[in-house]
KEMI-839395 format. One record per residue (C-alpha): residue in one letter; y, z, x. Coordinates in pm, whole numbers, padded with zeros to 5 digits, always signed. Example, Ala and Ser with C-alpha at 12.3 -4.5 7.8 and 13.67 -1.06 7.14 Angstrom:
2
A-00450+00780+01230
S-00106+00714+01367
//
This chain:
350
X+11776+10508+11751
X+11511+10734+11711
X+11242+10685+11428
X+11261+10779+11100
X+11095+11064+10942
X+11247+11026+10567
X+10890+10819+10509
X+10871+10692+10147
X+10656+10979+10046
X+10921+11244+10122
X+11229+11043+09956
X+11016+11011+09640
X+11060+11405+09609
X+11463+11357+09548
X+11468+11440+09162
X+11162+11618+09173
X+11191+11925+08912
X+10999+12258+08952
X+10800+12435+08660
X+10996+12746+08568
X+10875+13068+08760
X+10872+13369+08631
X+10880+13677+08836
X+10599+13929+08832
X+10833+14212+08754
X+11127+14252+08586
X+11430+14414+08784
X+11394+14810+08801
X+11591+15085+08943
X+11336+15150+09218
X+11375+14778+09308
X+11771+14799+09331
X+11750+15129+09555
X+11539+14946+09773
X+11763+14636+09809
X+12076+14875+09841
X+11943+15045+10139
X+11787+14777+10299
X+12143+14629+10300
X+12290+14988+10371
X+12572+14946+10024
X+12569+15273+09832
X+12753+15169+09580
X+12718+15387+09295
X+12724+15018+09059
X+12361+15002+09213
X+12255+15414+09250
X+12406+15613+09011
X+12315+15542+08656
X+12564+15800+08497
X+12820+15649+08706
X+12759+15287+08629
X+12677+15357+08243
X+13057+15485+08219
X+13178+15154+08397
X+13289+14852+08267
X+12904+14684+08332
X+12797+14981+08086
X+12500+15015+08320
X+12307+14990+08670
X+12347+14633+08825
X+12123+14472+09096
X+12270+14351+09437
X+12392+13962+09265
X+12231+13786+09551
X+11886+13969+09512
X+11706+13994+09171
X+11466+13765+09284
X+11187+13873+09480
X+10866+13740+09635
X+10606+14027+09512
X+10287+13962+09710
X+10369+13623+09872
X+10038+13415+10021
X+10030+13510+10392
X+09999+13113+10652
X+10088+13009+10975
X+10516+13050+10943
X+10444+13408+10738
X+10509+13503+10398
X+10732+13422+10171
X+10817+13059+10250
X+10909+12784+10043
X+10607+12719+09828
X+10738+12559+09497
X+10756+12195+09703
X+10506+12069+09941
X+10733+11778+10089
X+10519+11592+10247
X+10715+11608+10566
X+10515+11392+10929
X+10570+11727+11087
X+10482+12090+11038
X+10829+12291+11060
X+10967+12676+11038
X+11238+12556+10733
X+11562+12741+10836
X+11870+12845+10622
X+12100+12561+10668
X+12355+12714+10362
X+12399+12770+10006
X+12668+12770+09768
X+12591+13031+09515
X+12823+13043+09168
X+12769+13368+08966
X+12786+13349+08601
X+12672+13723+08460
X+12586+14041+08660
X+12213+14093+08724
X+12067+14403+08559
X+11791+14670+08495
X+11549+14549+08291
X+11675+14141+08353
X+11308+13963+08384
X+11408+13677+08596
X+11308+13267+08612
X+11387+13041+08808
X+11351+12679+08863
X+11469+12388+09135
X+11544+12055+09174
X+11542+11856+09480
X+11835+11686+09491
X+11882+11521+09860
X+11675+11458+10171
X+11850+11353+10483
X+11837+11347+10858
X+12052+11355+11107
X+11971+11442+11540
X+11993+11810+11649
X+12015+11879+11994
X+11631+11959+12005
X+11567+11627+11836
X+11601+11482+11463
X+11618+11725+11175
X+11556+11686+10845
X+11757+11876+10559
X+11600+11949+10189
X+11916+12008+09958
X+11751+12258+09606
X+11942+12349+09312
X+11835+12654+09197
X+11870+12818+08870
X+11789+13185+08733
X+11808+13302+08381
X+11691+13632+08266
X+11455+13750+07946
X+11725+13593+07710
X+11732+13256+07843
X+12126+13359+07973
X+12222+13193+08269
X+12222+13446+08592
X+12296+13235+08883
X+12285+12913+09030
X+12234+12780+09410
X+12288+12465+09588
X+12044+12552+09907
X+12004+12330+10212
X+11692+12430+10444
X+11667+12232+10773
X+11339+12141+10901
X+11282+12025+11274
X+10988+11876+11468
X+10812+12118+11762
X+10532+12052+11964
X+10201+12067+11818
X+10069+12241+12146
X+09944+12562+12140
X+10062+12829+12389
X+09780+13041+12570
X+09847+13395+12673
X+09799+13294+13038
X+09987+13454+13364
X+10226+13147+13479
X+10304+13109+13136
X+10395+13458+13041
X+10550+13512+13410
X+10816+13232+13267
X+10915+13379+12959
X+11222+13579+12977
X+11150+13883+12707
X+11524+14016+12537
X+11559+14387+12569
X+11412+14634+12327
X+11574+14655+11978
X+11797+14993+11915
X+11798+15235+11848
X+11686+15433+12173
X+11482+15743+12234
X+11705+16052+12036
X+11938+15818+11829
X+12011+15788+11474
X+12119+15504+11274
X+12318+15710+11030
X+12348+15627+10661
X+12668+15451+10525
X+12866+15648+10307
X+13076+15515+10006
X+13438+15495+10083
X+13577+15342+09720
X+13912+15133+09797
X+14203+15108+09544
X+14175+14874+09274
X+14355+14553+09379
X+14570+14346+09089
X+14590+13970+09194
X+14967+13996+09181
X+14928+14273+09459
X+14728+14016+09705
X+14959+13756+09928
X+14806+13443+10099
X+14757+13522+10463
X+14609+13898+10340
X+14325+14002+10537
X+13990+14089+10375
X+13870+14509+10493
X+13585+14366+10756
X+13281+14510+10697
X+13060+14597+11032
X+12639+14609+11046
X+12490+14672+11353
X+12372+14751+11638
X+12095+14550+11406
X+11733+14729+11474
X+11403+14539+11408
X+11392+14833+11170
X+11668+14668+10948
X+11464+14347+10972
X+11137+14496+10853
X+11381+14687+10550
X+11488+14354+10444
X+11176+14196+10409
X+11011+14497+10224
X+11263+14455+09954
X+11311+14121+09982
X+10938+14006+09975
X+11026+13758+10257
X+10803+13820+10594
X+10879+13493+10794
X+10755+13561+11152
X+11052+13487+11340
X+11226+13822+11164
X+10945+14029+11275
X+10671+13848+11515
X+10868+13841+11873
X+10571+13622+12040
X+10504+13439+11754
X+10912+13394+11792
X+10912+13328+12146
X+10581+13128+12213
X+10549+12925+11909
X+10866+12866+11760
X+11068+12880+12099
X+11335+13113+12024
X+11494+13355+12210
X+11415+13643+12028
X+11400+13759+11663
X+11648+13630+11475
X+11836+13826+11171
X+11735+13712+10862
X+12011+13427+10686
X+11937+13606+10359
X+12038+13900+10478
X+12300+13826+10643
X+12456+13650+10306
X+12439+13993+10146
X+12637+14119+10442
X+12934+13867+10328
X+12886+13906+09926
X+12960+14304+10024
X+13271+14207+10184
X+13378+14014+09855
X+13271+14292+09640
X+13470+14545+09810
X+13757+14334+09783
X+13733+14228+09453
X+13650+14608+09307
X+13475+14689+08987
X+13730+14539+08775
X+13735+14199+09000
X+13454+13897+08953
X+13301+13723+09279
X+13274+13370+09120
X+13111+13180+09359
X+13049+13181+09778
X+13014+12932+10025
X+12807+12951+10388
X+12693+12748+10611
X+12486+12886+10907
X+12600+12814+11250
X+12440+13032+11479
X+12157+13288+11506
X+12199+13664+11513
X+11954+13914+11713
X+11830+14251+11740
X+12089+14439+11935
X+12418+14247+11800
X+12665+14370+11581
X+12790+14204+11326
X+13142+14174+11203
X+13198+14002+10871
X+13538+13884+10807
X+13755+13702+10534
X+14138+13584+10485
X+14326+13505+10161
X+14384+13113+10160
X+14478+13038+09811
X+14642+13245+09487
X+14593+13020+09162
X+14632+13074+08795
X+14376+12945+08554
X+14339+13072+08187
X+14565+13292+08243
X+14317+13493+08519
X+14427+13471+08876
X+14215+13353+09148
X+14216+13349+09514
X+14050+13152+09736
X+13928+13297+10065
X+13757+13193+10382
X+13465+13395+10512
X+13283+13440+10860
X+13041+13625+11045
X+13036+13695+11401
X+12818+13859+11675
X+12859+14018+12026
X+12886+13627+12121
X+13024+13402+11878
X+13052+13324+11521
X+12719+13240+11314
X+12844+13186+11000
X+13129+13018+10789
X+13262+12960+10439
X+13432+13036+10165
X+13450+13221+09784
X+13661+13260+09503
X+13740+13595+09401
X+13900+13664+09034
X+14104+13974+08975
X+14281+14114+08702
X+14614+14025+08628
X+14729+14342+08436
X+14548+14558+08201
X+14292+14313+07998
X+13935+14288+08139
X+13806+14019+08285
X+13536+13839+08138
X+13155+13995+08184
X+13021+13612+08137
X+13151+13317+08310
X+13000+12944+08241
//
């Protein structure tokens, strides 16, 4: 059995309670543009201020998954941007990778919201990898805005694994040995052209049957350049999204790898088409499974599994995926709420 690494100074960190954070500037328009087209969704919810004023939000809205942002993070070793607010005391010095997060949305996120957060630990565990024995940090995460209303909360799991402390000199039989992936599209005299906005019908949940396929929504070929987008309006630089031999050498990947942040905004989008201005995405479930590079595309993916009745709203249950040129990187599920006739649903949901 291999040794433990949960020493008693990291399990003393399970219950251990952040100070509440608040962000150095509250969420403007300028801020939402840049978050819609680093994720390439022109909705008009997010662009058009006329058109989202006359809506049923009465105003702009910020991508749900993104009104928190790291403005000016401290720049170390693994980048910018990292996990700061706990300094587990973990034997090892570790890249901390999205493991998955189950995110339930309880208002829309808007112009003007001033956001703070806080987290919790609320589990440390290990378990063996096939690289050796990880060790997963479960947060609960919770944003409110100016008024103290509740905005969102997250159950996060990051997954920390041991590397060797060795450092890797630029030297000729190393580099000779290191297989380098092929350059990032787009090539010499192509375009990656803007997304348009192609509104779908309004769906009614008495117009949606189990088995019903979810419109897939399609990024890629992905471009470092959609990598460097998302961590401009993210405020996340991690090397591995940007640093290919920092990615390579130190952290002995393969390549760059797609950001998991990213990539969950890839699968809220396909839930937000689906459900339509007049629908609610309630909560979402993903675990990551794989890693995504430069050059794939990605197909997201989702399938009715459920149709339930609650309060008189109607919800459906639906299972979620992601997959590259390769395989599938990412699994889960959400629950969608749509209306069931003519009343509106609910802007606040505790």
């Amino acid at each position: 059995m291999a040794e433990t690494l949960l020493t008693p100074d990291v399990t003393a960190y399970v219950g251990h309670q952040s100070r509440s954070i608040k962000n150095r500037f509250p969420v403007s328009e300028e801020m939402i543009f840049e978050l819609a087209d680093a994720i390439e969704e022109p909705n008009p919810l997010y662009l058009d201020a006329d058109y989202a004023k006359n809506s049923r939000f009465g105003g702009m809205l910020c991508p749900q998954l993104a009104g928190w942002k790291d403005w000016a993070p401290r720049i170390d070793y693994f980048g910018a941007g990292q996990d700061t607010h706990f300094e587990v005391p973990l034997p090892f010095k570790s890249y901390g990778f999205n493991g998955g997060s189950q995110w339930t949305f309880h208002r829309p996120v808007r112009v003007g919201d001033h956001i703070t957060k806080s987290e919790k630990i609320v589990d440390i565990s290990e378990r063996p990898g096939r690289t050796g024995q990880l060790v997963f940090i479960v947060r609960e995460v919770t944003q409110v805005n100016q008024k103290g209303e509740l905005l969102l909360t997250i159950r996060h799991t990051s997954i920390f694994r041991k590397r060797a402390e060795t450092e890797v000199v630029d030297q000729p039989e190393i580099s000779n040995s290191v297989h380098l992936p092929n350059i990032s599209p787009p090539e010499r005299g192509q375009v990656v052209d803007k997304k348009t906005w192609n509104p779908q019908p309004q769906r009614t949940f008495d117009q949606i049957n189990v088995g019903d396929e979810l419109p897939p929504v399609v990024r890629g070929p992905m471009t470092t350049g959609h990598l460097v987008r998302w961590a401009s309006a993210n405020g996340n630089y991690a090397r591995i999204h940007w640093d290919l031999p920092y990615a390579m050498l130190r952290q002995g990947l393969s390549n760059l790898v797609v950001n998991g942040s990213l990539k969950n905004e890839y699968l809220y989008i396909l839930l937000q088409r689906f459900a339509g201005e007049a629908g609610w995405v309630r909560e979402m479930y993903l675990e990551h499974r794989g890693m995504d590079h430069p050059g794939d595309t990605l197909t997201i993916t989702g399938k009715v599994t459920e149709k339930t009745v609650r309060d008189g709203l109607g919800y459906l249950k639906c299972e979620i995926g992601l997959r590259n040129n390769r395989s599938e990187t990412a699994r889960g599920w959400a629950e969608i709420v749509l209306p069931r006739g003519q009343e509106p649903l609910p802007l606040v949901w505790l």
